[in-house]
N, CA, C and O atoms as a DFTB+ gen file, in Angstrom:
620 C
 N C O
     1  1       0.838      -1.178       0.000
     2  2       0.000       0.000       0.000
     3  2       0.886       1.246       0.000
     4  3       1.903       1.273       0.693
     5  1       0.503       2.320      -0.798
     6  2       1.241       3.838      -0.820
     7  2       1.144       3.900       0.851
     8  3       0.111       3.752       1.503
     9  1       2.593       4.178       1.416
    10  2       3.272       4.786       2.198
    11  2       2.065       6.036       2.916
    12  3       1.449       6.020       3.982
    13  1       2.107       7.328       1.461
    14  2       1.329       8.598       2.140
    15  2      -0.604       8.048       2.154
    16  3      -1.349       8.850       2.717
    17  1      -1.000       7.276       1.796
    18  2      -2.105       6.858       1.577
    19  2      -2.282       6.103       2.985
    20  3      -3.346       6.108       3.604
    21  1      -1.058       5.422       3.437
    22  2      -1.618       5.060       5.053
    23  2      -1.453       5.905       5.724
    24  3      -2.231       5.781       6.670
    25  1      -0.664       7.058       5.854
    26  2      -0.887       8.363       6.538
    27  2      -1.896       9.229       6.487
    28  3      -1.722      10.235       7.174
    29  1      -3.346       9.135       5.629
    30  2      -3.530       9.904       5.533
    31  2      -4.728      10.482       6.740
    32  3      -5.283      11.577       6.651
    33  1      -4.965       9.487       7.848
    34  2      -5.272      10.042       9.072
    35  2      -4.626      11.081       9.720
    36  3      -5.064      12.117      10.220
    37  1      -3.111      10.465       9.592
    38  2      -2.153      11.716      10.032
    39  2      -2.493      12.892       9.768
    40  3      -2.736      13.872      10.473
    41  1      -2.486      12.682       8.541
    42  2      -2.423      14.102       7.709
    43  2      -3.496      14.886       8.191
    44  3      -3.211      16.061       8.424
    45  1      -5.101      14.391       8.478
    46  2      -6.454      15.092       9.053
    47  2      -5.855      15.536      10.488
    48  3      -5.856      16.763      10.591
    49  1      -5.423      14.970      11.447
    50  2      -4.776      15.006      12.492
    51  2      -3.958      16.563      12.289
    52  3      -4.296      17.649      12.760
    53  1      -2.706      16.211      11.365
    54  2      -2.244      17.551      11.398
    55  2      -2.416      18.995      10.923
    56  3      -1.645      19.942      10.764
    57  1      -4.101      18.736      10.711
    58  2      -4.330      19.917      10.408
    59  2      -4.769      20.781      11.602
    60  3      -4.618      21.994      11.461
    61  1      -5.270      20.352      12.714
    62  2      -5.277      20.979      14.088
    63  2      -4.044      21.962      14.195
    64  3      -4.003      23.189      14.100
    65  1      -2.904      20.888      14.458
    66  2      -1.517      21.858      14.749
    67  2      -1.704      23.220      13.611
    68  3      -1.846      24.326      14.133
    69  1      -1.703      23.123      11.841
    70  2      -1.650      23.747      11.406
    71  2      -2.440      25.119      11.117
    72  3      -2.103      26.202      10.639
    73  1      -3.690      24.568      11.642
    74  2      -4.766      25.802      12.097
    75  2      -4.412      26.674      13.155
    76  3      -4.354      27.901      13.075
    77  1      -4.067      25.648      14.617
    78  2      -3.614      26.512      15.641
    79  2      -2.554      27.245      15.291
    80  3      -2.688      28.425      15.614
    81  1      -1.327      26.933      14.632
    82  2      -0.230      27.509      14.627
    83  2      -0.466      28.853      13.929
    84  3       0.174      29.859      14.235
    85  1      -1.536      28.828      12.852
    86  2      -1.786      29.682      12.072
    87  2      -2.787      30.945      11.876
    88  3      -2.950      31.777      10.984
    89  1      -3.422      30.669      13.224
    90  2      -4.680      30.665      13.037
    91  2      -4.878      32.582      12.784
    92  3      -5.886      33.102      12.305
    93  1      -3.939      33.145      13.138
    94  2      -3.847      34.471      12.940
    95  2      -3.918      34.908      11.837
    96  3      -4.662      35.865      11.623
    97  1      -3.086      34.276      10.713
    98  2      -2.737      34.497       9.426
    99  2      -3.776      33.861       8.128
   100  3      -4.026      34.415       7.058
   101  1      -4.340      32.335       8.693
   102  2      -5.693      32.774       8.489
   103  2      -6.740      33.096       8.364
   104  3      -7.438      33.048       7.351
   105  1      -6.953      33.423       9.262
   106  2      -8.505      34.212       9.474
   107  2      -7.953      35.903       8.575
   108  3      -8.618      36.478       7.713
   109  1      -7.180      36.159       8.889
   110  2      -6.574      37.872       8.247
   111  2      -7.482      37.090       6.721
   112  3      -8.564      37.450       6.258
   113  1      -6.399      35.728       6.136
   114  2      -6.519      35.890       4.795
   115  2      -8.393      35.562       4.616
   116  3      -9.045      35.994       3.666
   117  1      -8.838      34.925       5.483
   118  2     -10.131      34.477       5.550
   119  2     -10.896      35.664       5.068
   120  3     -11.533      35.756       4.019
   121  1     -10.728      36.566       6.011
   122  2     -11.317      37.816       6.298
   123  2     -11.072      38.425       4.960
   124  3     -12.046      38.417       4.206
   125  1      -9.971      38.949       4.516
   126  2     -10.166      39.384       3.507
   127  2     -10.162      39.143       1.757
   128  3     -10.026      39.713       0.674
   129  1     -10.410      37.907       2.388
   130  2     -10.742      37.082       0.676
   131  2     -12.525      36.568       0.980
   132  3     -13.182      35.812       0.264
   133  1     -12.922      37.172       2.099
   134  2     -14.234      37.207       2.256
   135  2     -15.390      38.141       2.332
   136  3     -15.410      38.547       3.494
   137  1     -16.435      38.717       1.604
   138  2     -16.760      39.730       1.117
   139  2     -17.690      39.105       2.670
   140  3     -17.909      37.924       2.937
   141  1     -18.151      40.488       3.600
   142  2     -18.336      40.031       4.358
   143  2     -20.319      39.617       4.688
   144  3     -20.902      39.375       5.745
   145  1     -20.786      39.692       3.379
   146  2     -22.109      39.034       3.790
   147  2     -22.276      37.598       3.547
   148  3     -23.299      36.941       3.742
   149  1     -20.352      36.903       2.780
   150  2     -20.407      35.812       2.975
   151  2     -19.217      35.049       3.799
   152  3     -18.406      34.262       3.310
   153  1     -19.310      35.496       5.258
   154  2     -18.292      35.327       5.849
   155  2     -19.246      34.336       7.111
   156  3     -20.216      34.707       7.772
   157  1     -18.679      33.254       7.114
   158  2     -19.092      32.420       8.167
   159  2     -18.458      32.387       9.618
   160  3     -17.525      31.606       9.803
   161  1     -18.933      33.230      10.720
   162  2     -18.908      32.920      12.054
   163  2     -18.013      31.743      12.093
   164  3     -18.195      30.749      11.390
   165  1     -16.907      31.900      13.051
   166  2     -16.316      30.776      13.757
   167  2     -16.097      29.653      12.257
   168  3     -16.249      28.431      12.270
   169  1     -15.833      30.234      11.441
   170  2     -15.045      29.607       9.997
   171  2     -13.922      28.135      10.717
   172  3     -14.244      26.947      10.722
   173  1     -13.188      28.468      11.018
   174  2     -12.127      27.525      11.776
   175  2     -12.604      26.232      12.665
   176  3     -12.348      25.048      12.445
   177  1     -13.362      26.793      13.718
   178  2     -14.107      26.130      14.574
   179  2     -15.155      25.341      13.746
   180  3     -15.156      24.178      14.151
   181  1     -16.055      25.527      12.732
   182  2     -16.587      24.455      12.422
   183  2     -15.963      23.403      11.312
   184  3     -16.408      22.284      11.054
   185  1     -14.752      24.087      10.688
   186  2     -13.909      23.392      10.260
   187  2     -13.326      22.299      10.687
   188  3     -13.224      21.193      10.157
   189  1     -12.904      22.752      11.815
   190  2     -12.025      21.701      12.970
   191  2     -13.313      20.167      13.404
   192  3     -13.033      18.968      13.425
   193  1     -14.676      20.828      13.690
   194  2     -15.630      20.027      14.278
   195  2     -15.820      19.155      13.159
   196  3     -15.902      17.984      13.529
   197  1     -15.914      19.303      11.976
   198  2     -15.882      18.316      10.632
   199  2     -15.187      17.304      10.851
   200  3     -15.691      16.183      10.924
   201  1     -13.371      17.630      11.052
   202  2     -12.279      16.828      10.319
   203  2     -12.766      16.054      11.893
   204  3     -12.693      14.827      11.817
   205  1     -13.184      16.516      13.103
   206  2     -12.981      15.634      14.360
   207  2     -14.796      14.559      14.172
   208  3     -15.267      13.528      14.653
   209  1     -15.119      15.349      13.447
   210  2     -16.389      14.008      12.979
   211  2     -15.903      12.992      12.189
   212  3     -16.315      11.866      12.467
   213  1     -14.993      13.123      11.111
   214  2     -14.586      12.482       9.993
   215  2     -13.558      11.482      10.803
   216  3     -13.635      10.295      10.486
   217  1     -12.584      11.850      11.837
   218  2     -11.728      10.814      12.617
   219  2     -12.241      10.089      13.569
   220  3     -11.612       9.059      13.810
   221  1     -13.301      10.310      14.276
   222  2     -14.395       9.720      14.756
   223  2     -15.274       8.838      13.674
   224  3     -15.543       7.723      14.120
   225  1     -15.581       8.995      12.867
   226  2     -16.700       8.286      11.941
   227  2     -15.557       6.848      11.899
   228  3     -15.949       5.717      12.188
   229  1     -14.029       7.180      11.462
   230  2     -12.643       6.205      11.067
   231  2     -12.101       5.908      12.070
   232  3     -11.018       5.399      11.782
   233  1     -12.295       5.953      13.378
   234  2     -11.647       5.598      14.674
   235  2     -11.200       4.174      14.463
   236  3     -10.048       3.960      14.840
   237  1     -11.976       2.956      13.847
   238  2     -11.688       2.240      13.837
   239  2     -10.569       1.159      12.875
   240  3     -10.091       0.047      13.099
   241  1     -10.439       2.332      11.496
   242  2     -10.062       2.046      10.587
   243  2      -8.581       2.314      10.610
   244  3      -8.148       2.777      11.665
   245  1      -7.911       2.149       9.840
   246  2      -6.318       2.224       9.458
   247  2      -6.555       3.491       8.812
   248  3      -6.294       4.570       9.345
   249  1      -7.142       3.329       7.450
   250  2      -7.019       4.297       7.202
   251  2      -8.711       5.319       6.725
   252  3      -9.880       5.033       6.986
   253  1      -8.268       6.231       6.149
   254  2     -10.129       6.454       5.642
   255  2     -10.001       6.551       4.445
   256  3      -9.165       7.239       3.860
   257  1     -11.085       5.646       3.828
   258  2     -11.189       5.447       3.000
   259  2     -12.406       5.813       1.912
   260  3     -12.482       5.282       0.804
   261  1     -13.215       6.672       2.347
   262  2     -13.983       7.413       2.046
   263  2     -14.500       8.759       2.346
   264  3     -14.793       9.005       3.517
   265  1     -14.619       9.473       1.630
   266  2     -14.898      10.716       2.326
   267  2     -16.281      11.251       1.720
   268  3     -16.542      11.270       0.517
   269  1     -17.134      11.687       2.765
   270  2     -18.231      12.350       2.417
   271  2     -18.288      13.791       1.956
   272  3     -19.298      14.191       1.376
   273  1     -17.462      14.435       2.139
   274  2     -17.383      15.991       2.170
   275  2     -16.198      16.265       1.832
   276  3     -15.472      15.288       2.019
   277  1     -15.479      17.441       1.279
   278  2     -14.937      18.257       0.969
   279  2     -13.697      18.675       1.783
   280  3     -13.698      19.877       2.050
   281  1     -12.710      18.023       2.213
   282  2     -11.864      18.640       3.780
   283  2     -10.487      19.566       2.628
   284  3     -10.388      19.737       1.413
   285  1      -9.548      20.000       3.971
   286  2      -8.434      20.049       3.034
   287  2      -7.741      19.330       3.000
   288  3      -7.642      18.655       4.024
   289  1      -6.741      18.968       1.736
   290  2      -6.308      17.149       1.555
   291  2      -7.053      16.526       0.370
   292  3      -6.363      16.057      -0.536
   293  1      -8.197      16.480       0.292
   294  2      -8.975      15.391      -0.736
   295  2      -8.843      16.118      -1.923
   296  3      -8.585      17.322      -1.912
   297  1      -8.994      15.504      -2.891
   298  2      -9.429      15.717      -4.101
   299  2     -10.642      15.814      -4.661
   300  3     -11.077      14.740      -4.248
   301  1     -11.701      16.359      -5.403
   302  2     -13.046      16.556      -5.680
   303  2     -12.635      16.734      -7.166
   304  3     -11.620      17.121      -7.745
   305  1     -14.202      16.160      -7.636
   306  2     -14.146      15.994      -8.783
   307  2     -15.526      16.960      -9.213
   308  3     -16.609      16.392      -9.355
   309  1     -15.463      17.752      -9.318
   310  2     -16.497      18.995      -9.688
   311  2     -16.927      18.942     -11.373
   312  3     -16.252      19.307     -12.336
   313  1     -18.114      18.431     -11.343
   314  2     -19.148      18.152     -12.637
   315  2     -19.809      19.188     -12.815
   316  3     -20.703      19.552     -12.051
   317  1     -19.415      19.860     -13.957
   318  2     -20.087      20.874     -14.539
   319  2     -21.089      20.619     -15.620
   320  3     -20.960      20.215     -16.776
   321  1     -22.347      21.048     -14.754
   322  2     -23.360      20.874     -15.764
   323  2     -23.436      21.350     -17.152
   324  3     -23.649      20.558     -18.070
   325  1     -23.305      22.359     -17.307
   326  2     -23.543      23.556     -18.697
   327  2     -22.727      22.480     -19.781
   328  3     -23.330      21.858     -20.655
   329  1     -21.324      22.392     -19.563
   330  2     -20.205      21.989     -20.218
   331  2     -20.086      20.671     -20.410
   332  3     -19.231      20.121     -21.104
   333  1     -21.276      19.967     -19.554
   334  2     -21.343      18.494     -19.428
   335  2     -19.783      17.821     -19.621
   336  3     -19.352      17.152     -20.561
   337  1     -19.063      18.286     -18.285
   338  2     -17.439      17.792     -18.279
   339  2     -17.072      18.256     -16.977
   340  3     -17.545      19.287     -16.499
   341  1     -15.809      17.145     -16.077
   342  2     -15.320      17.223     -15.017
   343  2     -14.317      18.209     -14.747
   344  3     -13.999      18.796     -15.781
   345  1     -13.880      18.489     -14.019
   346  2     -12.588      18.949     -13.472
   347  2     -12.105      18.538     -12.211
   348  3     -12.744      18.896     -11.222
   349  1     -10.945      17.751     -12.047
   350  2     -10.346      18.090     -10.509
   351  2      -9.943      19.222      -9.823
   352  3      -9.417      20.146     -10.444
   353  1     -10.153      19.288      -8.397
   354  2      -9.300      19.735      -7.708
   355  2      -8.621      19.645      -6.179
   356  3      -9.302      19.678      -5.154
   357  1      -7.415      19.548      -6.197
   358  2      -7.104      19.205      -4.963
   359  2      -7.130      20.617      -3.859
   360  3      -6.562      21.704      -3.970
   361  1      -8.060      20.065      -2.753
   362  2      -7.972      21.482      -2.046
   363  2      -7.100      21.699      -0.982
   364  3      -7.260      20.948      -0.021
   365  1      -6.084      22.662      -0.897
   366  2      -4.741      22.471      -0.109
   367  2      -4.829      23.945       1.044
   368  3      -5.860      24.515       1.401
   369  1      -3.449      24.272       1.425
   370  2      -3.003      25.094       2.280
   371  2      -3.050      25.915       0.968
   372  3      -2.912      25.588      -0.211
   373  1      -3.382      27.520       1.804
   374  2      -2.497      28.694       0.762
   375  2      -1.255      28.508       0.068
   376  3      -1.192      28.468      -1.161
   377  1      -0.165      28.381       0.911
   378  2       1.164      27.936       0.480
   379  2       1.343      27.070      -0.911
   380  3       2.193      27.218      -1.788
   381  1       0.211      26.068      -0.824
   382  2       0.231      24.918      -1.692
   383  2       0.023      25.248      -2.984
   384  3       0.491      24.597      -3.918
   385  1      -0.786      26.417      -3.130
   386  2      -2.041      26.789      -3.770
   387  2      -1.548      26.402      -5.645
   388  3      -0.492      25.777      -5.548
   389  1      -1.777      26.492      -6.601
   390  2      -1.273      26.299      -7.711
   391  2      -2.175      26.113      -8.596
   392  3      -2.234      25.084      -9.269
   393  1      -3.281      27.444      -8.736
   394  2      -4.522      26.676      -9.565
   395  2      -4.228      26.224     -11.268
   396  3      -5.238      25.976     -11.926
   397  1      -3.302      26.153     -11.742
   398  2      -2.768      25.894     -13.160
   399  2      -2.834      24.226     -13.233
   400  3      -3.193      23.497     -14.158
   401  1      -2.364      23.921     -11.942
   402  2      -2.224      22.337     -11.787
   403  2      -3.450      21.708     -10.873
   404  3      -3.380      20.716     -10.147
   405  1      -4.687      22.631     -11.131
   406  2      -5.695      21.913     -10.211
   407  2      -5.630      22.091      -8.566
   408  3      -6.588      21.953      -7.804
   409  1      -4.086      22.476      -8.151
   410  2      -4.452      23.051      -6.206
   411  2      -4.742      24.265      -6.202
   412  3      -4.164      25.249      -6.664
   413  1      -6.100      24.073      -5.399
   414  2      -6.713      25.295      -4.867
   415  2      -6.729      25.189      -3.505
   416  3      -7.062      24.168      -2.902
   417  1      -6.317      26.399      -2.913
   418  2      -6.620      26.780      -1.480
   419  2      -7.545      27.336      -1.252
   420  3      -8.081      28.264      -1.858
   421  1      -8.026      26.422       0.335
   422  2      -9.401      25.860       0.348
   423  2      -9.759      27.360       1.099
   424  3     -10.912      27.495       1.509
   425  1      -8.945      28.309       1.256
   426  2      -9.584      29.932       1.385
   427  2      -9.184      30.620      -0.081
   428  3      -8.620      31.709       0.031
   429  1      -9.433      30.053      -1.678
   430  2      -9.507      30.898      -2.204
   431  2     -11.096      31.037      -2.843
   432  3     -11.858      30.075      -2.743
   433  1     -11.467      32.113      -3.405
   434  2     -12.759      31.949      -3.603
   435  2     -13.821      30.527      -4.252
   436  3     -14.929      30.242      -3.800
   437  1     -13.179      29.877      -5.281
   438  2     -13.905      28.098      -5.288
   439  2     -13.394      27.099      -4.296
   440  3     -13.956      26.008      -4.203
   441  1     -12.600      27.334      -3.719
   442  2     -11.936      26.323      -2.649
   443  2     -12.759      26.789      -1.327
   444  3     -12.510      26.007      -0.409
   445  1     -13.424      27.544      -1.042
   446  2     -13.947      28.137       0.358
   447  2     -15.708      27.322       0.014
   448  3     -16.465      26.795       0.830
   449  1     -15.871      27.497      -1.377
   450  2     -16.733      26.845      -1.604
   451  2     -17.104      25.872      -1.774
   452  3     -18.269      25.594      -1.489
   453  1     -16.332      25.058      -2.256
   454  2     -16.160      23.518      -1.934
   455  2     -15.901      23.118      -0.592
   456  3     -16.551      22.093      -0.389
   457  1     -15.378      23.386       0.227
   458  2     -14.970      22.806       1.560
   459  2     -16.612      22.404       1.923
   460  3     -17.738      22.877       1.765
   461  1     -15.985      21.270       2.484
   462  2     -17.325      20.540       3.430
   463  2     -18.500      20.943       2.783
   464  3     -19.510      21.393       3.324
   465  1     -18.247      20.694       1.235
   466  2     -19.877      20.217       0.370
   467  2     -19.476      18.991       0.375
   468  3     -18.354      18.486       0.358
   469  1     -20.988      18.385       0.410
   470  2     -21.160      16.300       0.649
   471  2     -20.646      16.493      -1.069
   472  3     -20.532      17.452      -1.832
   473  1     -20.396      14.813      -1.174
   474  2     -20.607      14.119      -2.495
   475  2     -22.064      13.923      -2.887
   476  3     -22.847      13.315      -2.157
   477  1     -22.427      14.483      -4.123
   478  2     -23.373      14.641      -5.256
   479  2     -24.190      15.579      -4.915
   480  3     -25.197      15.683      -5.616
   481  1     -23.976      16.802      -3.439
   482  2     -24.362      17.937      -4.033
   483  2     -24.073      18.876      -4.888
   484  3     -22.958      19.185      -5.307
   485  1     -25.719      19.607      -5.301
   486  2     -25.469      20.476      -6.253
   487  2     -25.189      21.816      -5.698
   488  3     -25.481      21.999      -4.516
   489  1     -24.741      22.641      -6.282
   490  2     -24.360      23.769      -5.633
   491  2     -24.314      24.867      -7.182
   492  3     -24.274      24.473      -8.348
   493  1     -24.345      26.723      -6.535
   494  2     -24.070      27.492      -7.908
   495  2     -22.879      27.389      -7.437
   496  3     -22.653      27.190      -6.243
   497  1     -21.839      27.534      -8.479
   498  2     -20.282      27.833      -8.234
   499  2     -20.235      29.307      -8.385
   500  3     -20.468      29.648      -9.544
   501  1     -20.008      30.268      -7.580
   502  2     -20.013      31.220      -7.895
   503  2     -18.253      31.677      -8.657
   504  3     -17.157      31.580      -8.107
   505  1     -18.501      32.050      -9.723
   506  2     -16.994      32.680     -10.777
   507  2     -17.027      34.285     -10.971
   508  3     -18.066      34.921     -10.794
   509  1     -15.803      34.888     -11.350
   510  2     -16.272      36.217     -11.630
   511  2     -17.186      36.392     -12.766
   512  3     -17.903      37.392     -12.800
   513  1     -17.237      35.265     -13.960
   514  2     -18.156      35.016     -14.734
   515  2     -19.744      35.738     -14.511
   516  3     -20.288      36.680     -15.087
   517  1     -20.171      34.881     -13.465
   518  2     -21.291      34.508     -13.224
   519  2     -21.914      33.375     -11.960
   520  3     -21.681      33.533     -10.761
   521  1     -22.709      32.271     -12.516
   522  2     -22.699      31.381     -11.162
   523  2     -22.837      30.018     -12.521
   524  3     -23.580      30.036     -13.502
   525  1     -22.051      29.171     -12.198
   526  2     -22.182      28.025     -12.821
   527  2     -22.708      27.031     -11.618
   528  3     -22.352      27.036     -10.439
   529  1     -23.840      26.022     -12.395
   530  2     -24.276      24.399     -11.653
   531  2     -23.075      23.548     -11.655
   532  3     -22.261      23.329     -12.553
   533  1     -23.150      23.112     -10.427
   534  2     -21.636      22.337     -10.816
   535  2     -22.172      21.222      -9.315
   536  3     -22.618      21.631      -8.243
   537  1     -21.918      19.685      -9.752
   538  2     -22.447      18.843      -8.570
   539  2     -20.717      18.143      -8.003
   540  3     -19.823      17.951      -8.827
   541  1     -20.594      17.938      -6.948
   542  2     -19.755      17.085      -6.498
   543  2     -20.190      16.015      -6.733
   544  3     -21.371      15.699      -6.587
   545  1     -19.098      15.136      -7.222
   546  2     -19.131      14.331      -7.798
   547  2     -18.338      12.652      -7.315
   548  3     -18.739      11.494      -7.203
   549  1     -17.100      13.346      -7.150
   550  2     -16.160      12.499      -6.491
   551  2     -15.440      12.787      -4.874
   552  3     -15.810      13.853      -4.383
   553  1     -14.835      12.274      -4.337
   554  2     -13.879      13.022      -3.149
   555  2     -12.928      11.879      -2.704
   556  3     -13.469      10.803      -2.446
   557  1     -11.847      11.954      -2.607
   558  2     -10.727      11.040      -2.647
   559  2      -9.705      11.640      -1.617
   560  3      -9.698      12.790      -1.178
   561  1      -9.000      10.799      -1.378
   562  2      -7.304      11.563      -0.427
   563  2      -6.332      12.004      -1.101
   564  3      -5.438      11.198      -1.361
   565  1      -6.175      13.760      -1.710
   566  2      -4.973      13.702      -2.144
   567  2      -3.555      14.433      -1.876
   568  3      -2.930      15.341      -2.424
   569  1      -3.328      13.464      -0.601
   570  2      -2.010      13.428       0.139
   571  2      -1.214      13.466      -1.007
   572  3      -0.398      14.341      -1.296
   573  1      -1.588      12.150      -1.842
   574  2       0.188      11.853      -2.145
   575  2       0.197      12.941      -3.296
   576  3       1.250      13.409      -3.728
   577  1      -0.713      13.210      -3.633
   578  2      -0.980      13.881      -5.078
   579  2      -0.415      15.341      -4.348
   580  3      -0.001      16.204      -5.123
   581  1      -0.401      15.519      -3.429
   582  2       0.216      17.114      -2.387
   583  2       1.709      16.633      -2.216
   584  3       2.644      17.426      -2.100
   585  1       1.853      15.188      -2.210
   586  2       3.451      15.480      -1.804
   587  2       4.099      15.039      -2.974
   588  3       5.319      15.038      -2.814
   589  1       3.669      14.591      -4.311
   590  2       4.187      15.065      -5.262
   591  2       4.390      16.474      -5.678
   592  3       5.505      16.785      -6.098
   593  1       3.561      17.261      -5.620
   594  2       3.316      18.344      -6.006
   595  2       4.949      18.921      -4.949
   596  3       5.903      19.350      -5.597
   597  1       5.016      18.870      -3.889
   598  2       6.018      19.182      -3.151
   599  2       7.318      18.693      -3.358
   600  3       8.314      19.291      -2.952
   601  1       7.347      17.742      -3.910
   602  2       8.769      16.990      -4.613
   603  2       9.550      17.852      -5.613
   604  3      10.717      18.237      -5.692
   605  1       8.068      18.049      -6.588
   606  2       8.617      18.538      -8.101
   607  2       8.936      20.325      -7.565
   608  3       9.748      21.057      -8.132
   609  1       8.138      20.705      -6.451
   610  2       8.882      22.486      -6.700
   611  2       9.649      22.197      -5.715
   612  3       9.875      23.351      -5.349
   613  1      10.313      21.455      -4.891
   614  2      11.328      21.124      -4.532
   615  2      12.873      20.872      -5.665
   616  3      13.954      21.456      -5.583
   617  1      12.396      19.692      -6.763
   618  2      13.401      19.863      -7.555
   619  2      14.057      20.861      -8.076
   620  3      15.010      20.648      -8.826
C-alpha cells in the first residue's frame, strides 16, 4: 500500500496543529478574501468540528477510505453541468495553492466553496463570470498527489 495513503489520518490530524499555529494568518486571509455578507462565524471552529467528525466516523479504521465531504487534503471531482465535463481539484493550504495544476486553497474563492460540500451535491459555483451548476461528484485523499506536487517544486 502507498506509504502517504496510510498516513492519511495523520495528515487530518495535522491539520489541528496547522490551524492553531496559524490561526492568525488565516482568518486575516479568511477575512479578507471574504466579502463580508459571505463570511461564516467561527469559519475555523466548524472546520475543525468536521475533520474531528470524519476521525471519529474512522476511529476504527487504518485508514479512511472514504470521504463524504470536501476537507483540506482530498481531491473533488467537480461536474459541470452547462459543459457536461469534469474537473479536478485538490484542495490544499495557501502555500500549496497552484490553480494551473488543479491546487486550490481551500480559502480561495472556489476552494472556500467547496470545503465541506457532501458528495453529489449540487451547488451554484459562484466565478467572476457569473454562477455556474456544478455537482460534487467524487472526493478522494490527495495526500500523495500534495506530496508530489512538493517533490517537483522542490526539484
Amino acid at each position: 500500500m502507498n506509504h502517504s495513503i496510510e498516513q492519511n489520518k495523520e495528515y487530518f490530524l495535522q491539520q489541528f496543529d496547522y490551524i492553531d499555529e496559524n490561526i492568525k494568518e488565516l482568518t486575516n486571509l479568511y477575512i479578507s478574501s471574504t466579502p463580508v455578507p459571505e463570511r461564516i462565524k467561527h469559519f475555523f471552529n466548524l472546520y475543525i468540528l468536521e475533520v474531528e467528525e470524519l476521525l471519529k466516523d474512522n476511529n476504527k479504521k487504518k485508514i479512511i477510505s472514504s470521504f463524504p465531504k470536501v476537507y483540506i487534503g482530498t481531491k473533488v471531482t467537480v461536474w459541470y453541468e452547462e459543459d457536461q465535463e469534469a474537473e479536478d481539484y485538490v484542495i490544499c493550504y495557501p502555500e500549496q495553492s497552484d490553480p494551473d495544476t488543479g491546487f486550490i486553497s481551500f480559502l480561495s474563492p472556489v476552494g472556500k466553496q467547496l470545503l465541506l460540500k457532501n458528495i453529489n451535491e449540487k451547488l451554484l459555483l459562484k466565478i467572476p463570470t457569473g454562477e455556474v451548476p456544478v455537482t460534487i461528484k467524487e472526493i478522494t485523499y490527495g495526500g500523495s498527489l500534495l506530496m508530489e506536487q512538493k517533490h517537483s517544486k522542490e526539484a
